[in-house]
Every structure is written in C-alpha cells, then in structure tokens.
C-alpha positions in Angstrom: -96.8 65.8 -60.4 -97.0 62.3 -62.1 -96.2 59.0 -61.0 -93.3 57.8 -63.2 -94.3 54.3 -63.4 -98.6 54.6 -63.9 -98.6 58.1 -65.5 -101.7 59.1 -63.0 -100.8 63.0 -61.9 -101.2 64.4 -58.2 -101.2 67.9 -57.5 -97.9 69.4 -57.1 -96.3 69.7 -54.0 -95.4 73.4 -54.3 -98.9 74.3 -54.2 -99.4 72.0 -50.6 -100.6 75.2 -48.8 -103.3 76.1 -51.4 -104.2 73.0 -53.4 -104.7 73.4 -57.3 -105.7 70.2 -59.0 -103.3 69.4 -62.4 -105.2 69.5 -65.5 -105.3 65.5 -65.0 -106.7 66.2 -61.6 -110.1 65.4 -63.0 -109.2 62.2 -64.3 -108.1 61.1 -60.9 -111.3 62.7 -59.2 -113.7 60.7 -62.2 -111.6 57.2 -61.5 -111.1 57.6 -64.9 -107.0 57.1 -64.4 -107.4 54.5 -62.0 -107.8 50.9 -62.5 -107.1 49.7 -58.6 -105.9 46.4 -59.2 -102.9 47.7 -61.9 -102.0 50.0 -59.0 -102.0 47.0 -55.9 -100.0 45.1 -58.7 -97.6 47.7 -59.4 -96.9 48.6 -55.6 -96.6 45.1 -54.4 -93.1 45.3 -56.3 -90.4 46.7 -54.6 -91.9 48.2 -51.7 -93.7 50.4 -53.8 -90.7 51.9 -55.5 -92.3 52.8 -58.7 -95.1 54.5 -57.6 -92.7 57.0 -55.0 -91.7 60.2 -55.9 -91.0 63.6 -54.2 -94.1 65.3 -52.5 -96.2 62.2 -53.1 -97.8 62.3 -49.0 -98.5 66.2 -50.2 -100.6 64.9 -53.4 -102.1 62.0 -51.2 -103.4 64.4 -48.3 -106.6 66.0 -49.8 -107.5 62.8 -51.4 -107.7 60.9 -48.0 -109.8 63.6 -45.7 -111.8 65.1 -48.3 -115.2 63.6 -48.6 -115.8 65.6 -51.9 -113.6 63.5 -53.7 -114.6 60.5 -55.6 -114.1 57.2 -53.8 -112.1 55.6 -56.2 -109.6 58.2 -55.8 -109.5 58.0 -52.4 -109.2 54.5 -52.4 -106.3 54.7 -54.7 -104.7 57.4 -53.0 -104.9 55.0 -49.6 -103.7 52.1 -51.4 -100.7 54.1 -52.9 -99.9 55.4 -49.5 -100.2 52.1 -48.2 -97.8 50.5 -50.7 -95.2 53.1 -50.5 -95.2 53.6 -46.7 -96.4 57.1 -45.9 -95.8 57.0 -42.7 -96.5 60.6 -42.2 -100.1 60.1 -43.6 -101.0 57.8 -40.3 -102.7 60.2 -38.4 -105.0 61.0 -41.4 -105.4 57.7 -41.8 -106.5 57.5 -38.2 -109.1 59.8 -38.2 -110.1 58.8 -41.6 -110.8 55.3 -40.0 -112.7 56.8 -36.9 -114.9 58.8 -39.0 -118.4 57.6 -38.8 -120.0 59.6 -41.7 -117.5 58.9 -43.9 -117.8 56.0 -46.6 -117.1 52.5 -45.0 -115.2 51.5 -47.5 -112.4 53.9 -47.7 -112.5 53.7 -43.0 -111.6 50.1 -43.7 -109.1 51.3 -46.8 -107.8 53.5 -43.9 -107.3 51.3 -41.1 -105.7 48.1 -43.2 -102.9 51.3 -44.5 -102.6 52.0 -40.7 -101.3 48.4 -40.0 -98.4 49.4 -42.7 -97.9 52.5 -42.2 -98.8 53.9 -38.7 -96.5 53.6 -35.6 -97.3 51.4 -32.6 -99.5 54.1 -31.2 -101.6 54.7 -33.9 -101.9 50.7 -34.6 -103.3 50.9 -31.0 -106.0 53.7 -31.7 -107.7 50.9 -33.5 -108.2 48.9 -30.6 -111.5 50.0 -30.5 -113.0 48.8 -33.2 -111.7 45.0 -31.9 -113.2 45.0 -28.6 -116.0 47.3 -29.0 -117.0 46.9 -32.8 -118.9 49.7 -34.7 -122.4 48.7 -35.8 -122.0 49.6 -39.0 -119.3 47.3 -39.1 -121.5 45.1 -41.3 -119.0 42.7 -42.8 -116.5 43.0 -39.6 -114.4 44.7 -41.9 -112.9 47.7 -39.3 -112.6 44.6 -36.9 -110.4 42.4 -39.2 -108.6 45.5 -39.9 -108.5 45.8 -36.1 -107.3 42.8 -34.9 -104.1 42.0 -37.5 -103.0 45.7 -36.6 -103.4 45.2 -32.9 -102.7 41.6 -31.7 -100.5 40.7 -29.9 -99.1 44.0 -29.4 -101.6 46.0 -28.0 -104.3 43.1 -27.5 -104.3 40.7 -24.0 -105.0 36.8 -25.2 -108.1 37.3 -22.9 -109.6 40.3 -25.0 -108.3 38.6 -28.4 -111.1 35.8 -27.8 -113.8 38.2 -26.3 -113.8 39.7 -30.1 -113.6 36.8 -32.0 -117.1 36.1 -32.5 -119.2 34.4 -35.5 -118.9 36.8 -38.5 -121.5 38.9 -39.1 -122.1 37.7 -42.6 -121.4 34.1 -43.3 -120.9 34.5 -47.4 -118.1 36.8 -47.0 -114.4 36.8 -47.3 -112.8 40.0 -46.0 -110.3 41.3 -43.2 -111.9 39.8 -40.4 -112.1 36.2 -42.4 -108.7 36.2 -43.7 -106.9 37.2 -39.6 -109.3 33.6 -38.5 -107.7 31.6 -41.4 -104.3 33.4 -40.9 -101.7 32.3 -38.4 -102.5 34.9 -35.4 -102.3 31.5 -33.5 -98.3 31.6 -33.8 -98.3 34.8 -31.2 -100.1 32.9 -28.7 -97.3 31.7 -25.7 -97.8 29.3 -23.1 -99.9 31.0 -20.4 -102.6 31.7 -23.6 -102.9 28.0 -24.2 -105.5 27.1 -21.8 -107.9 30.0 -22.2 -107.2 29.7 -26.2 -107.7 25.7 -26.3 -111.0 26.4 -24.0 -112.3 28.6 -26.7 -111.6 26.4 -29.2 -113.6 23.8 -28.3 -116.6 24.4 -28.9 -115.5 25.2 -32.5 -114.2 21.8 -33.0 -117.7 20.2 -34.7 -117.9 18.7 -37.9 -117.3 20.6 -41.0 -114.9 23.1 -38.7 -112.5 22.9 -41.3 -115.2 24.9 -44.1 -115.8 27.9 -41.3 -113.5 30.9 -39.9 -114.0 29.8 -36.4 -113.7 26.6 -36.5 -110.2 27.0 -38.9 -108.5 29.5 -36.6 -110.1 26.5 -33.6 -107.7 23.8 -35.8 -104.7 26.6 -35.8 -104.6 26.9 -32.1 -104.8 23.6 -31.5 -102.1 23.3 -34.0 -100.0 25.9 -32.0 -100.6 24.0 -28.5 -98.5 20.8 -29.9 -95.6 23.1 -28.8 -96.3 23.2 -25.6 -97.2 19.5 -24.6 -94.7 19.6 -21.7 -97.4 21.4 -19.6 -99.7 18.5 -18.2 -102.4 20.6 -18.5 -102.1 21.8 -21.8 -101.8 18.4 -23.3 -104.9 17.2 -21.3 -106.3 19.8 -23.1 -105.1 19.1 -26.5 -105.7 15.6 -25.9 -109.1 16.0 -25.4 -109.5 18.5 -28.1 -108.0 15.8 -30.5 -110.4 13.3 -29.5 -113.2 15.6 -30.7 -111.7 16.6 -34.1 -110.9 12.8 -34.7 -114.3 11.7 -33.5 -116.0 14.1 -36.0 -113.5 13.4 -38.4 -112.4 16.8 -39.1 -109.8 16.8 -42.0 -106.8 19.7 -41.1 -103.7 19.0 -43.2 -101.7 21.1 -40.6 -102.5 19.6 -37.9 -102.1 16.2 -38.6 -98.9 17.0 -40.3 -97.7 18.1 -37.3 -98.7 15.5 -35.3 -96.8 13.6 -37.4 -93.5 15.2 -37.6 -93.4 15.5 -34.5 -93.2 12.0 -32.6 -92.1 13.0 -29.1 -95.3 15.5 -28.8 -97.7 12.9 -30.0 -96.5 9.7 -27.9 -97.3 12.6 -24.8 -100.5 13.7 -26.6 -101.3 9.7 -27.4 -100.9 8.8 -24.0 -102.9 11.5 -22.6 -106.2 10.6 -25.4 -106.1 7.0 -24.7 -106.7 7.7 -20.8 -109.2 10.3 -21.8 -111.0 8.1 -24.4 -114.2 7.1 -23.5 -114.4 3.9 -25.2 -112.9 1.8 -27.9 -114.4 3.8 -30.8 -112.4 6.8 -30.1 -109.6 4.9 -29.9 -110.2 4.2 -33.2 -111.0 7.4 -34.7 -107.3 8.4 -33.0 -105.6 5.6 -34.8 -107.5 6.9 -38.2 -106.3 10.6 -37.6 -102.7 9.9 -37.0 -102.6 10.3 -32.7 -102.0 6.9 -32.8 -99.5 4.4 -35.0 -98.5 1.2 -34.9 -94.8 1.8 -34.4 -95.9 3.1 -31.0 -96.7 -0.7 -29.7 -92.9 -0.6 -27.8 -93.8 2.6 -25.9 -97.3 1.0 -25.6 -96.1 -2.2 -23.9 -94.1 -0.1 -21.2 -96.6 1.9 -20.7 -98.7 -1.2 -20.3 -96.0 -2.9 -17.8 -95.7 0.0 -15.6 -99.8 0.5 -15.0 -101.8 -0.7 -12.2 -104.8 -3.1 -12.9 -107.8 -1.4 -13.9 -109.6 0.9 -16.9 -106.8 2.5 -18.6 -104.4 -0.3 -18.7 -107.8 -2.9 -20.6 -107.5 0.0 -22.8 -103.6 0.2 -23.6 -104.3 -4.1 -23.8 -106.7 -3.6 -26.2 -105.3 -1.2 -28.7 -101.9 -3.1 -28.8 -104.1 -6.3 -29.3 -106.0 -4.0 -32.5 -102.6 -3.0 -33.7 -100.8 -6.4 -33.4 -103.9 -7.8 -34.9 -103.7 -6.1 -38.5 -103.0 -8.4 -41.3 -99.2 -8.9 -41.9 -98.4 -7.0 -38.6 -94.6 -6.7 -38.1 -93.3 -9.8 -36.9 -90.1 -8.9 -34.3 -93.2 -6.6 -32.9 -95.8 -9.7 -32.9 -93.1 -11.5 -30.7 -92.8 -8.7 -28.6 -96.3 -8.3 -27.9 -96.6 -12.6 -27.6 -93.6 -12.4 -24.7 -95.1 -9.4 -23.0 -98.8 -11.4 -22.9 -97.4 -14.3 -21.4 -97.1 -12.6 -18.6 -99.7 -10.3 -18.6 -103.5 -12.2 -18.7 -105.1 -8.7 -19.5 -103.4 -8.5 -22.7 -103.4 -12.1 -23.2 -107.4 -11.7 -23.3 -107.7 -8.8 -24.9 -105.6 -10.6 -27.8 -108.0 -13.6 -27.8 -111.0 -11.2 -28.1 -109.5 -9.4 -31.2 -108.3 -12.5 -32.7 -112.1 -14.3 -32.1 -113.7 -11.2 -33.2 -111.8 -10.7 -36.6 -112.6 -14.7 -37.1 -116.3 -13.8 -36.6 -116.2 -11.0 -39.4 -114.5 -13.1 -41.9 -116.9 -16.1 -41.2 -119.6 -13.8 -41.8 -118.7 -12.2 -44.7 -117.9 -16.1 -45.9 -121.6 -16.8 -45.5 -122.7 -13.6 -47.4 -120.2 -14.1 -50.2 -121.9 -18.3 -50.6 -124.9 -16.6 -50.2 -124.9 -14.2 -52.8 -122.3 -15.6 -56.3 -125.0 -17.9 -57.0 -127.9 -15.4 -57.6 -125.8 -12.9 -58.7 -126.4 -11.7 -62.3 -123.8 -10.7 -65.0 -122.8 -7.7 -64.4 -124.1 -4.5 -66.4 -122.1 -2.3 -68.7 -121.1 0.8 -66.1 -123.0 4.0 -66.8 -120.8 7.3 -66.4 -120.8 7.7 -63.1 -123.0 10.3 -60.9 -121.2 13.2 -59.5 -123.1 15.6 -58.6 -123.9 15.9 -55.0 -120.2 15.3 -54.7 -119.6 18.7 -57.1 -122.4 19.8 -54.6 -120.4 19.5 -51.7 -117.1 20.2 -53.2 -118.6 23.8 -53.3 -119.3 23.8 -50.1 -116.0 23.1 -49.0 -115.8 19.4 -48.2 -111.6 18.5 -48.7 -112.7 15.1 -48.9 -114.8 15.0 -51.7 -112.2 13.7 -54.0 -112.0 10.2 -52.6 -115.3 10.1 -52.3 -115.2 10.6 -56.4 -113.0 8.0 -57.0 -114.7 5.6 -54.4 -117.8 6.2 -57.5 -115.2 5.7 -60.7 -115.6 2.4 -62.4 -113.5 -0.5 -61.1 -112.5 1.5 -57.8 -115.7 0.8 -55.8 -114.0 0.9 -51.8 -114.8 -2.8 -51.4 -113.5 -6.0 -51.4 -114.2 -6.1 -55.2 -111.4 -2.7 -55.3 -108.4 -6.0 -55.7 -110.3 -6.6 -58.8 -109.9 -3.0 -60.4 -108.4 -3.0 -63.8 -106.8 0.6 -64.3 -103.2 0.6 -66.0 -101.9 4.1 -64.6 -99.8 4.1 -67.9 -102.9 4.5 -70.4 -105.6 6.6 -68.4 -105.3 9.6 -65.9 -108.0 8.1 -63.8 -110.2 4.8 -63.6 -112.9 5.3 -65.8 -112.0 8.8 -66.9 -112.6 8.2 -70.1 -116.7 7.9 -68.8 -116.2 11.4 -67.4 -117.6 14.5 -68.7 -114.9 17.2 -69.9 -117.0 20.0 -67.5 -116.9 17.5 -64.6 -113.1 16.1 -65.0 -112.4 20.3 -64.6 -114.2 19.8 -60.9 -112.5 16.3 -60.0 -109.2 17.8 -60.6 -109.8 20.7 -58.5 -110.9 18.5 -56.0 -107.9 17.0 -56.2 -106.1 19.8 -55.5 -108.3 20.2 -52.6 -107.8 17.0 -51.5 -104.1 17.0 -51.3 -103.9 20.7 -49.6 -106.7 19.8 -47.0 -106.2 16.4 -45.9 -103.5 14.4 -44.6 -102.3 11.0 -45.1 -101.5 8.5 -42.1 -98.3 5.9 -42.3 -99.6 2.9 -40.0 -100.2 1.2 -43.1 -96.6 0.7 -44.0 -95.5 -1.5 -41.0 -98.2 -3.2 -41.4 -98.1 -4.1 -45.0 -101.9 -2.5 -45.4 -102.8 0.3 -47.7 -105.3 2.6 -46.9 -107.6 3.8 -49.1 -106.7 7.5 -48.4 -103.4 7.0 -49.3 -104.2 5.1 -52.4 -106.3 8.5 -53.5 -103.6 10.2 -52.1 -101.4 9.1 -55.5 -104.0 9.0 -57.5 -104.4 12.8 -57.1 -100.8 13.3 -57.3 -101.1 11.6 -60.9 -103.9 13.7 -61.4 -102.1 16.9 -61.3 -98.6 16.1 -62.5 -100.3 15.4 -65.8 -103.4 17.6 -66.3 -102.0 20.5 -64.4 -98.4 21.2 -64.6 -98.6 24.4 -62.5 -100.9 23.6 -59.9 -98.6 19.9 -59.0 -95.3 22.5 -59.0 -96.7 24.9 -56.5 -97.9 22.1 -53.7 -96.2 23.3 -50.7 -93.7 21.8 -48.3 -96.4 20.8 -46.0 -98.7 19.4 -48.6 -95.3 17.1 -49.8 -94.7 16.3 -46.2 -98.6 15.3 -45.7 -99.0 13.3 -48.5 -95.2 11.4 -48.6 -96.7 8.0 -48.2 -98.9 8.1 -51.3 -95.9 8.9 -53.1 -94.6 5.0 -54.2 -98.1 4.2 -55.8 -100.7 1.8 -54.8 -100.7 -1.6 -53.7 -100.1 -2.6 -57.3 -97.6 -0.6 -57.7 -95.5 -1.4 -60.7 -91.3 -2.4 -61.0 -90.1 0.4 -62.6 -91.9 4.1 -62.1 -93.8 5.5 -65.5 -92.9 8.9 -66.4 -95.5 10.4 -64.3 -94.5 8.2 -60.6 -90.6 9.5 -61.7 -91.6 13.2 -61.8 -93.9 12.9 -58.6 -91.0 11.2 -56.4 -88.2 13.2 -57.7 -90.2 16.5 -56.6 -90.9 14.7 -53.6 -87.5 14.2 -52.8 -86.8 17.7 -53.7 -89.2 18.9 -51.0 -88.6 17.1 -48.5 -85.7 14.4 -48.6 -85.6 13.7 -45.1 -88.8 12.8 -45.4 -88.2 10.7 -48.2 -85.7 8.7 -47.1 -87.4 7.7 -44.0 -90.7 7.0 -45.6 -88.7 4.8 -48.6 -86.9 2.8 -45.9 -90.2 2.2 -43.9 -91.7 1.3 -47.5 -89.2 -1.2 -48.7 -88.4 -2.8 -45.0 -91.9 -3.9 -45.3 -92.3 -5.0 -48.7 -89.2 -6.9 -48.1 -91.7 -8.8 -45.4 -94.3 -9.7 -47.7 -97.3 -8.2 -49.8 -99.2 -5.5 -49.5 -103.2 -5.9 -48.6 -106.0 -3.4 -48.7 -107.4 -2.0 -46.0 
C-alpha cells in the first residue's frame, strides 16, 4: 500500500497473515525511499495525517520486530508510527525497547514512540531503564527516553533525583540532555521542593548555566519561587540564590521571575539578607535582582521592627548602600534621614557609606592628577581582539557579548565610557566598522545569546544610574532589529520581559527614537504592555528628577 503523501509503499494489509513485500518493498528495506527528516517534517503536520492510511500498523509491524530489516526502515517505520499514533503498535514497541541484542538505536527509536503512543502501563514498563539504566546505555539515551515517558506519573520525586546523574558523555545532546534542559521541574509540587532544592545545590557552581545539571538545578529553583510561603522552602531558595548570585550564574528565567514577581522576592530578599554572610553577598543579591532599591520602605520596617544585633547592622547597611547611590530618590532619601534620626545603627552605617564613597573618589582624584600629565596622545585604535571571547562564546558563556563591547572602540567599561562617540544613527555598533565580516557573524550571535540567557536588573532607574548590562542590553536589541530581522521577531515573551529596561536606549539616549529604537519599543509594547507601561513610568518619573549617570 502507499503512503498518499511520501509515495514510500508498505506491504498490503490483506497479506498481514503471510507478509509479501510490494515490488517497492526493496526500496524501503535499502533506505533507498527514505530520507528521515522529509518524513519527521511531513508527520509533525497534522498529527500525522498525511502519512495515515488504512492497514498502516499492519505494514509497520514486520518493520519494528524484525532484525533482518535494514535500520533505516525500521527507524522510519517507528517514526511513522510515532507521528500517526499507532497505538496498537505499543506493545511492539515495548519489547522492541527491552531487547538487548537488538540495535540501540531503533530500542531508543522505540521507547521515545512509546511516550506517544503507548498507554500509561506500557509508559511505566520503561521505568527500568530510569532507575536501573542499561550499560549499554552509552549516551543515556533509553534513560532520557525513560524519564520524559515516566515522570511524574509513574516516577516518586525521590527516585526522579536518584537517576539524574552526570551524563555519561559530556559532548552529547540527546533524550536524556533535552528532559535536564526541559521543564520536568513544572511537575514537581510542594512536598518535592526540599529534597529537589537539596539536590540542586550542589549543581549551583559557576558556569551551571553551560551544563545539563546545573540548567535543570536553575529550573527547580525557578519552580520553588512558587512556593515561598513555606518557611522552609524559601530558607532554602534563599540560600540557593545566594550561591547562584555569588558565582554570578546568568539564568534569564530565573531572574525574570524574580522579578515579576515582587511579593515572592521581598519573602525571598528577606530570608538572603539574614542568611548572607557578609556584605559581599549582599552585593552580589542586589546585582542579580533579589534585591532593589524600591524595596528601602519594606527595608526600614523591617529595620524598625528588629532587635539590636547582626541582622538588623545588615538591613542598616544595605539601605545606607541603596540610599547612597548617586541621584537616589529623594522622598526615599527623606525617609531614610527621618528613620536614622532615630535609629543610631543606621545613622552610622550611613556615615560609613557616605565616608567610604568620599575615600574612593579622593582616590581616584589623586590617580587622575597623577596620571593626565604623563599621559601620551592617544594611538589610532587597532581592530579590536576577539578571540578568546569567540573562544568562550563556544563554550557557552551568555555573557560574552558585553564582554565584546566592553573591547569595541570608544566603549571601554570605564570612566572614559562618558566620552564614547558612537551616533546609533550611522553605525550598528561602536567601532563596527573595525570589525571583521567573519567576526561581526559571531558578535551577533552572541547577541542573541545574550539577550536569551541573561537578564537585565531595574534598580538603576530610581536611582537615575545606568548599568552597563542594560546599556548592552539595547545595544543588542539594535543589533538584531537591523542585521537580523528574523531572529529580533522571534525573541520570546520572556526574553521581552527580561530585557524591558534596555528598551528606551542608553544614558544618551536621544529626543526623538530613530527608526530602529521605534521598531524595538513598539514590539516591546506588543509583548508585553504591562510591562511597558510600568517600566516607561519608572523611566520618565526619574528622568523628570534629573540626569542619568553611569554606573
């Protein structure tokens, strides 16, 4: 029989008893009619519609058990019985999967179709292969297979993290990859949380972001924001967020929630700044987003209503950090000058900011005298050096694309930065001009990196600062709405939620919006007005209070 919509012929079904390949049998058997991407393609449409037709699980049968066929064709014949839901293949599928002299490759073909196809029992046959894995399971591929068939369903929380384990090869991307980076995380429910954010841990390091385990580490602690009511669990979180801030793990989801969710991390805040163990880490929270300015009113009660001691020098000094920041609000400055009238431990811990910051700029005074008078004139700027950045880019690192501009000419993350000369209106990027074509092709992916694996903060805007983050934020923004038309219209939601501060330019930001600004905040808009509107009223309320200044 032939497949109306690929023209590849099966045998026909009225010879099911006593199978007779067609005459184009022997194309299926050589591969020869087969191209198995054109047939995932073609039964991704419609629930497989177009490859269906009458007696198809007949044809499929001899093609999934017997080991004398090719295995393209049985890999085809899996894949088609995948895609057009053969449910009354699954127990061949089954004991195709559990047989251990057959070819890996079509066992793992076999169980993935199960997930599809099979009923909850036969999802659960697979169990096996989660908790106790085969050993010729070299790429985890039976235990991917496994696990997205079997959890939560037929798989405890406790027996979930038994079997997730470092893969077995590193430079591989298969079934058991793609469940760590997928969102199994969602299933977990309150009584998982401890156990799951006690796993997770130790996955938190640097780089966690680049590895299975330490991304499907980020989505659980993602997850656990939901359940911040339970003291315990946000002790837990809490903790868990001072050791991705302190190894300053990049996780656009995470810190995206955080964000839009302000109840959750005011609980989670307050929990990290008791757990912090000193003013560093309080620091690294305020950089990742657990912390923001517009939190000094809930930190002044908390700061009224606790006893003398550790935690509340700490809540003193982090309002005296935040109060401290150039072109703080000023109804908040009064608030905070009231509130350390009366309270001597914030009164001093003001003082010490206020001296401190004095002492940095008096040193940097001395420097600057110190060095204009030796300095020489300044060089014409050689193209600039990319490629340990290009280096770690394929590694991974989401951050390498403010790292690249940080290296562009006239963008150099220093007090000379004020002094850059770009005009936004005549190049794509500082410098780009300097630039080689091959190495332009890596910056903007890196851009595109950059926006879908990073996360900008908003603390900047009541203060009237701009972070440099946020800065490349727009820049990469700009980037793609003009170099790559397709890649800037399929950012996500999340990526437009993320990055809605960068949207209204740097802190140079001109009048009236170029071409490019107007297409980048009318899709931001689009996305996410809510967003927008908030963000644009945050913007504007402080730009009605004076300039902007680089942070």
């Amino acid at each position: 029989m032939k497949c109306p919509a690929t023209g590849y012929r099966f045998a026909s079904p009225t010879v099911a008893t006593s199978y007779e390949p067609s005459p184009a049998a022997g194309g299926i058997d050589s591969g020869e009619l087969f191209d198995i991407r054109s047939v995932g393609q073609v039964g991704a449409r419609e629930d497989g519609a177009r490859l269906k037709y009458a007696g198809l699980s007949d044809d499929l049968t001899p093609y999934i058990r017997k080991k004398s066929k090719r295995t393209i064709a049985r890999l085809v014949a899996i894949l088609v019985a995948q895609l057009t839901g053969q449910a009354e293949l699954q127990q061949d599928l089954v004991l195709t999967a559990f047989d251990e002299d057959d070819v890996l490759d079509v066992r793992v073909m076999a169980a993935v179709a199960v997930r599809t196809v099979g009923d909850e029992n036969s999802k659960a046959a697979l169990k096996r292969f989660a908790t106790a894995p085969s050993a010729d399971d070299l790429n985890d591929e039976l235990k991917g297979a496994a696990l997205a068939a079997t959890w939560p369903e037929h798989l405890t929380a406790s027996e979930l993290f038994q079997a997730l384990t470092p893969p077995k090869t590193t430079n591989f991307t298969g079934a058991y990859q793609r469940f760590l980076r997928g969102d199994f995380a969602a299933h977990l429910r309150l009584p998982d949380m401890l156990p799951a954010l006690e796993w997770a841990r130790p996955h938190l390091m640097k780089g966690a972001n680049h590895t299975p385990l330490g991304s499907a580490a980020l989505s659980i602690a993602t997850v656990s924001i939901e359940y911040f009511e339970d003291s315990r669990v946000c002790d837990r979180l809490a903790e868990a967020l001072i050791q991705v801030a302190r190894a300053s793990i990049p996780s656009l989801q995470l810190m995206s929630k955080l964000s839009s969710h302000r109840d959750e991390r005011i609980a989670l805040m307050r929990s990290a700044i008791r757990l912090a163990p000193d003013p560093l880490t309080i620091q690294c929270l305020m950089n990742f987003g657990v912390i923001e300015s517009g939190d000094i009113p809930n930190l002044l009660d908390d700061l009224a209503s606790t006893p003398a001691g550790e935690l509340q020098e700490k809540i003193a000094f982090l309002i005296a950090h935040l109060i401290c920041q150039p072109k703080a609000d000023t109804d908040l400055r009064e608030c905070v000058s009231v509130a350390a009238e009366a309270n001597p431990v914030l009164a001093t811990a003001i003082k010490w900011v206020v001296n401190r910051r004095a002492e940095q700029e008096h040193e940097i005074a001395q420097y600057e005298a110190i060095r204009s008078p030796h300095e020489q004139p300044a060089a014409p700027e050689a193209p600039p050096n990319l490629d340990d950045l290009m280096a770690a880019l394929e590694g991974g690192d989401v951050t390498v694309f403010w790292r690249i501009c940080d290296r562009l000419p006239g963008t150099s993350w220093s007090r000379d930065v004020a002094r850059a000369s770009w005009s936004p209106n005549e190049e794509v990027l500082p410098g780009w001009d300097k630039v080689k074509p091959a190495e332009q092709s890596k910056i903007i992916h890196a851009a595109e990196r950059y926006l879908n694996g990073y996360c900008a903060t908003t603390f900047w805007m009541d203060n009237r600062e701009v972070s440099y983050v946020v800065i490349c934020g727009y820049w990469a923004l700009r980037l793609l709405a003009r170099l790559t038309s397709n890649v800037f219209r399929n950012l996500s939601v999340d990526v437009w939620r993320a990055w809605m501060p960068s949207i209204f330019g740097d802190h140079d930001q001109r009048e009236i919006p170029d071409e490019v600004q107007a297409r980048i905040l009318k899709t931001a808009y689009q996305q996410d007005s809510a967003r927008f509107r908030d963000s644009l009223s945050r913007f504007i309320n402080a730009q009605n209070k004076g300039s902007f200044h680089l942070r």
